[in-house]
VEXLOLO-507251 format. One record per residue (C-alpha): residue in three letters; y negated, z negated, x. Coordinates in steps of 0.05 Angstrom, whole numbers, plus 5000, padded with zeros to 4 digits. Each point is the difference from the previous one (the first is absolute). Layout:
N
AlaYZX/...
//
This chain:
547
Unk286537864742/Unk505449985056/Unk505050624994/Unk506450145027/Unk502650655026/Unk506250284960/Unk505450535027/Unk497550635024/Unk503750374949/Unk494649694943/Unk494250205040/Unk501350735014/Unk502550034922/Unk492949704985/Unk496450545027/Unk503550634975/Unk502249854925/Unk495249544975/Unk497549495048/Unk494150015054/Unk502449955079/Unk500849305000/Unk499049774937/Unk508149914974/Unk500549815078/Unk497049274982/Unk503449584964/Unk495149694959/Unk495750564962/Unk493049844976/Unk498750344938/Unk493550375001/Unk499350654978/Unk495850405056/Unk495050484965/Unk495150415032/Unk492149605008/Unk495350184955/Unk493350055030/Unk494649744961/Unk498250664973/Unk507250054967/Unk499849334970/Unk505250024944/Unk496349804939/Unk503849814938/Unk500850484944/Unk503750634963/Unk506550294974/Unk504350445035/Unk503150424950/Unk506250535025/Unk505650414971/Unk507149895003/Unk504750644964/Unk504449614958/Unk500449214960/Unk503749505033/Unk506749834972/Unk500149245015/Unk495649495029/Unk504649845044/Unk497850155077/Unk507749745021/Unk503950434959/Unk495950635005/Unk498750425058/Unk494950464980/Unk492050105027/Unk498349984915/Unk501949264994/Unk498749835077/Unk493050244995/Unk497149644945/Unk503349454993/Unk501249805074/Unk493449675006/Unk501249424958/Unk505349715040/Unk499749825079/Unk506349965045/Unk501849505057/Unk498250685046/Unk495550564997/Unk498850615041/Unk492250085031/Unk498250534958/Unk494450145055/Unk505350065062/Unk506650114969/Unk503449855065/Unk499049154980/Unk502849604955/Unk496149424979/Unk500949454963/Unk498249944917/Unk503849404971/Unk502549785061/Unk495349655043/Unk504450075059/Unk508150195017/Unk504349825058/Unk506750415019/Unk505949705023/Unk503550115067/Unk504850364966/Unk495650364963/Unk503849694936/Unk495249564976/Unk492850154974/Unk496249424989/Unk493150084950/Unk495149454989/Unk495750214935/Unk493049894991/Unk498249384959/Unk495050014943/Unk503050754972/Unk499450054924/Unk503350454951/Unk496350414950/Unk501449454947/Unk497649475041/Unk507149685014/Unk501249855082/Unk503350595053/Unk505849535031/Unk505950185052/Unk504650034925/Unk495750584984/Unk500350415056/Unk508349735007/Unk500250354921/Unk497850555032/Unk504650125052/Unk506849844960/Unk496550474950/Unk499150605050/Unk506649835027/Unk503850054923/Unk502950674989/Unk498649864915/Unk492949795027/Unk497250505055/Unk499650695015/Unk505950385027/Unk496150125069/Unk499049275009/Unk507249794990/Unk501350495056/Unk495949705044/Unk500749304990/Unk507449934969/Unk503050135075/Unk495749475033/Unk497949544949/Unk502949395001/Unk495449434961/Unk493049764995/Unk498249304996/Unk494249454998/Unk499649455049/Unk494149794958/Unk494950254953/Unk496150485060/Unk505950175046/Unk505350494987/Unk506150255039/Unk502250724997/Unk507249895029/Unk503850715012/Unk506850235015/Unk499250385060/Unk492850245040/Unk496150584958/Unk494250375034/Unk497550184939/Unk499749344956/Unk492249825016/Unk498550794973/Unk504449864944/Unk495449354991/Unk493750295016/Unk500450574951/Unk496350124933/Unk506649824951/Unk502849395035/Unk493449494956/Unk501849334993/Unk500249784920/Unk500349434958/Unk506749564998/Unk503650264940/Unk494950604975/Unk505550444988/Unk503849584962/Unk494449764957/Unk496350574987/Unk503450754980/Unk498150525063/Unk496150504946/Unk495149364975/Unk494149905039/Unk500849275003/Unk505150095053/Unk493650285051/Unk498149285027/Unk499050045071/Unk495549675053/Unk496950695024/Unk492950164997/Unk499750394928/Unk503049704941/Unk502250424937/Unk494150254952/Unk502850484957/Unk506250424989/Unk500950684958/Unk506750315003/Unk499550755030/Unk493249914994/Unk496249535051/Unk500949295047/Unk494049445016/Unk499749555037/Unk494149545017/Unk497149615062/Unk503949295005/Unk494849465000/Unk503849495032/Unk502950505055/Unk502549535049/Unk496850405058/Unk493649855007/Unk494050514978/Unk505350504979/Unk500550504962/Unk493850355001/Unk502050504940/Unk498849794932/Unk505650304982/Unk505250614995/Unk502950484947/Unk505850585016/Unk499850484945/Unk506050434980/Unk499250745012/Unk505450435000/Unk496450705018/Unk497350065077/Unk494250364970/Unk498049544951/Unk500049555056/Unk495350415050/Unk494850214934/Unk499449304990/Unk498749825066/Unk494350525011/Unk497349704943/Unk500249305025/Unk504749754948/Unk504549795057/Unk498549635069/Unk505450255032/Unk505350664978/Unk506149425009/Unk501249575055/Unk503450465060/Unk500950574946/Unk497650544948/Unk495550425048/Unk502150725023/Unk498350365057/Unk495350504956/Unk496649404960/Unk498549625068/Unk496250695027/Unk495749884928/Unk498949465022/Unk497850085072/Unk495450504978/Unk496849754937/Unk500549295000/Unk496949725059/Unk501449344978/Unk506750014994/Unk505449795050/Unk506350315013/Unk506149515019/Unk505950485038/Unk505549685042/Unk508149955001/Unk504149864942/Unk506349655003/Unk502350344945/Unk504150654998/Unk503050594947/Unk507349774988/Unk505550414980/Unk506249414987/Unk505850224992/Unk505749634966/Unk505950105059/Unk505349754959/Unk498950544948/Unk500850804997/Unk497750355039/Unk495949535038/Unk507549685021/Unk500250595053/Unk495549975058/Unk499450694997/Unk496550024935/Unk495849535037/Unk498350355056/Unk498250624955/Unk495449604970/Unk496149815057/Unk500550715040/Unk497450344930/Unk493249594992/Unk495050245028/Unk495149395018/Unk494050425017/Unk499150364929/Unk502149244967/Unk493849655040/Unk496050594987/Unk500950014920/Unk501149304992/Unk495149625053/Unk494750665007/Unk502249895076/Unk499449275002/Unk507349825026/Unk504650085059/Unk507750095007/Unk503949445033/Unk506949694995/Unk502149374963/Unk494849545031/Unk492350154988/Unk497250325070/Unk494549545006/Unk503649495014/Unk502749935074/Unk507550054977/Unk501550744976/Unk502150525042/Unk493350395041/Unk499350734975/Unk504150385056/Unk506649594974/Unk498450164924/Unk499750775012/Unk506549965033/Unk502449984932/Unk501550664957/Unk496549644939/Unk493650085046/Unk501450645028/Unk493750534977/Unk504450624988/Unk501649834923/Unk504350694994/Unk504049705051/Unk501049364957/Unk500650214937/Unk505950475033/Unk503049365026/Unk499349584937/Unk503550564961/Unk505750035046/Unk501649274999/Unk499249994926/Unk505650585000/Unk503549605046/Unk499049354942/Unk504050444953/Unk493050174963/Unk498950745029/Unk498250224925/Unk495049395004/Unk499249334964/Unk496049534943/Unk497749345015/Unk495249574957/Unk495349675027/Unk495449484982/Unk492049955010/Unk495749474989/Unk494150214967/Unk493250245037/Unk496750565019/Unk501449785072/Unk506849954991/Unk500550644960/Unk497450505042/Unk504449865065/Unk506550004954/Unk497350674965/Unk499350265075/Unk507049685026/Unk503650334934/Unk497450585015/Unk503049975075/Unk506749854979/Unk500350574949/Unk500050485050/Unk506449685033/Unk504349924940/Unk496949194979/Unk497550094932/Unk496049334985/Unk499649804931/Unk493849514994/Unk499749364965/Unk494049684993/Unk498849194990/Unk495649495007/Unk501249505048/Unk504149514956/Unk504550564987/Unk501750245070/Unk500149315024/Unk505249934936/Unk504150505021/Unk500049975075/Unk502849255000/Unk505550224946/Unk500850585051/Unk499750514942/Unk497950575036/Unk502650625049/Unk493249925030/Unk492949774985/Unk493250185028/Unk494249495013/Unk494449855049/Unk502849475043/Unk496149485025/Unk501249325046/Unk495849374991/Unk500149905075/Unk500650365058/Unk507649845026/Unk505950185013/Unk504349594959/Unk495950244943/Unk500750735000/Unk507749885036/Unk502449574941/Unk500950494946/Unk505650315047/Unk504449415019/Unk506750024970/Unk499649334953/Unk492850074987/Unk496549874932/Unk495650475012/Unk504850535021/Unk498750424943/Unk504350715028/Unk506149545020/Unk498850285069/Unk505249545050/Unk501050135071/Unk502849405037/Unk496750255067/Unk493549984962/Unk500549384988/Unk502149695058/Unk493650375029/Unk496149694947/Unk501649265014/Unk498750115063/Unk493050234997/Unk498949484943/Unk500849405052/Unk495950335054/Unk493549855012/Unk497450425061/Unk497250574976/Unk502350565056/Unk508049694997/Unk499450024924/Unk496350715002/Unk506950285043/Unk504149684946/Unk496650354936/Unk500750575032/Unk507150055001/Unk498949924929/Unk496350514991/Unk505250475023/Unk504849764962/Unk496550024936/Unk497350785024/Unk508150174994/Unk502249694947/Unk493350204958/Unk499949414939/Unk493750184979/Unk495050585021/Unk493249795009/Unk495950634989/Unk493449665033/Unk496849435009/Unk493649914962/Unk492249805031/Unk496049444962/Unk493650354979/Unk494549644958/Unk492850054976/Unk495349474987/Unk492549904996/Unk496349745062/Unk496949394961/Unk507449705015/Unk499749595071/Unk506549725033/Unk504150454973/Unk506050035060/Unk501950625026/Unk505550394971/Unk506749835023/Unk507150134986/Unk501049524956/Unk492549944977/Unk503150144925/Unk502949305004/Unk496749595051/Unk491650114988/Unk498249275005/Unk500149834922/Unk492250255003/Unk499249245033/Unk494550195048/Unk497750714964/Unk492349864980/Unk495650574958/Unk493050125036/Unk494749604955/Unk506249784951/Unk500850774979/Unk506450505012/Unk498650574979/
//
């Protein structure tokens, strides 16, 4: 296959957010996924069910229009996209329904040419007017998630077919982040017209091309899915079969793990710091998963509302939390503090700039004594009420419990509102709330995506936060693609969000995990493992057994 080189900007953007060194600096892109050799000892033999817990029921089946890891998870491996990240080194990108891609000179123009011979579940042909549904459907503000539309309504332009295998992603302006956006677990490719034909809450609308196909559903209750026969990648997948089972309490969950009623606690979640040292000690045969998390505590507040209106109240906020206690009573010491991009990425500000800030100062008299001054200074010096609302979960509970306690000793009297997700997500785009209180989470590690929610026009902008400097900044570092020059540029953005204080992001959470040993290829926990685990393509059970 001959290959041409592209601009140097794509290549060193390849090998930092999402792309191996070199790979996004060819042109034409095979698309193999690169897994690790099995020797013959570790042949994967064909077998099992791997059976996990996620804490609530999905609202929809609709992987565009919702955001969270409860639909992402179990129903993200019936569907394929045109990209995919290599679950196995998370610094590539490789090909899924695109075969290969080719970038413009002006970086305006993707070119995909799809594999041939791709079936849906129903048997009916994958086609370029598929994966162009897709794209105008990601793209639609009544169609797509709120933190898609910020990402793709300032550089999407159109997608189109040249013929039934070739389509052209044409943008407004360069993005450094569209093959991420591509390449991450929500962005699936479905069937022309599936939206409009079927209702999102009937499980006729799940037809996809991915490697499972839907088995059973049970609202609040459990998800199946079951090994695609006609899988258009040869030999694959190995698993018989999945199911995700609701469970709501965190020790529910670990009992029924012990008792190998589960394969794994959840995918990226539901183990503790205590549980895992169970584990270590009496269950040799279990595995531990531990890495980052690109997820974080939020506190948003609503800036266009009393009291949050007043920087001051703002800053109060943040100088009264104390992030130690939070990530010791709600992550049993499994987090770290960090500013408004997760730390480990290569964009956030290195430790000896965060402490600069009071909010990260150790002496808490010293900031609770500050907090109540500027609160004074707010016109609140007898203190203040503010509702705000939860979504449901133990592991959103307990950081909120520890934050409301914080603010109680300044004056910040938190009146807590719990919801399930449906609800806050109900309320935060109506914007009816002073401020709301939610584990955060991006689908991909990149700038744009945890920048969005703070530019002026934004639909995801839930706090009405607008700072023209900000986003100038941000349009800047959305169009470049070297990672040190873009690095200097989110920087500056950190600092300007560390003033103004939209939100205050109490910690930022690790990814923790059990699951039994029978398991093989299981990748290694990442940030955004929650999302992006390889649809359980190339997982295999030792002798066709999980657990």
């Amino acid at each position: 296959m001959r290959v041409r080189a592209v601009r140097s900007g794509w290549r060193q953007t390849v090998r930092r957010i999402g792309v191996a060194g070199g790979v996004l600096g060819l042109v034409m892109l095979c698309g193999l996924v690169l897994t690790p050799t099995l020797s013959v000892a570790q042949q994967a033999t064909r077998g099992g069910t791997v059976v996990w817990a996620v804490h609530e029921g999905m609202p929809t089946f609709d992987i565009h229009r919702e955001g969270s890891y409860i639909l992402a998870q179990p129903v993200g491996p019936l569907y394929n996209g045109l990209l995919t990240f290599d679950v196995y080194d998370d610094s590539k990108i490789v090909g899924d329904l695109a075969e290969r891609w080719e970038v413009s000179e002006d970086s305006k123009r993707i070119t995909f040419t799809l594999h041939k011979g791709v079936k849906f579940h129903d048997g009916s042909p994958f086609s370029c007017a598929d994966a162009k549904y897709s794209l105008d459907k990601l793209a639609d503000p009544k169609r797509s998630y709120t933190v898609f539309i910020a990402i793709l309504e300032p550089v999407f332009e159109s997608a189109t077919c040249t013929n039934d295998h070739t389509l052209v992603l044409n943008l407004k302006k360069p993005s450094a982040a569209i093959l991420s956006f591509l390449a991450n677990a929500h962005t699936v490719m479905m069937k022309a017209g599936i939206a409009e034909q079927f209702d999102a809450k009937d499980p006729k609308f799940l037809i996809g091309t991915g490697p499972f196909k839907f088995k059973s559903f049970t609202s609040g209750v459990e998800f199946r899915a079951e090994r695609n026969p006609e899988y258009w990648k040869p030999g694959l997948p190995h698993l018989d079969g999945y199911q995700a089972v609701v469970m709501s309490d965190l020790t529910k969950i670990f009992a029924s793990f012990r008792a190998r009623q589960l394969t794994m606690t959840g995918i990226g979640r539901h183990l503790e710091r205590p549980e895992a040292d169970i584990l270590k000690k009496d269950f040799p045969d279990a595995v531990v998963g531990l890495g980052p998390r690109a997820g974080w505590d939020a506190f948003v507040m609503h800036v266009g509302k009393p009291p949050f209106n007043d920087p001051r109240v703002r800053q109060a906020v943040a100088l009264a939390t104390d992030r130690e206690k939070m990530i010791e009573i709600a992550a049993e010491g499994w987090g770290v503090p960090g500013g408004y991009i997760g730390p480990h990425t290569p964009y956030g500000l290195p430790p000896e700039e965060i402490k600069r800030y009071a909010q990260f100062d150790d002496d808490m008299a010293k900031r609770q004594a500050a907090a109540k001054k500027l609160l004074a200074e707010a016109g609140y010096a007898k203190g203040v009420d503010v509702e705000v609302v939860l979504r449901r979960g133990p592991m959103y509970e307990r950081g909120a419990l520890s934050r409301q306690d914080d603010l109680k000793k300044v004056g910040i009297n938190l009146k807590i509102t719990q919801l399930d997700t449906a609800g806050l997500r109900d309320r935060q785009i109506k914007g009816d709330f002073q401020a709301y209180s939610n584990l955060s989470a991006v689908t991909f590690d990149d700038p744009d995506l945890y920048y969005a929610r703070f530019v002026c026009e934004s639909a995801f902008n839930y706090g009405k936060y607008c700072n023209p400097e900000f986003d100038k900044l941000f349009e800047a570092q959305s169009q470049t693609f070297d990672i040190q020059k873009r690095a200097e540029i989110t920087r500056k953005m950190e600092h300007v969000l560390m003033k103004d204080m939209p939100d205050d992001r109490g910690f930022y959470w690790k990814s923790s995990m059990g699951y039994w040993n029978r398991v093989k290829q299981w990748p290694q926990v990442q940030g955004t493992t929650v999302f992006n685990f390889g649809k359980f393509e190339r997982v295999w059970c030792q002798d066709g057994k999980c657990m």
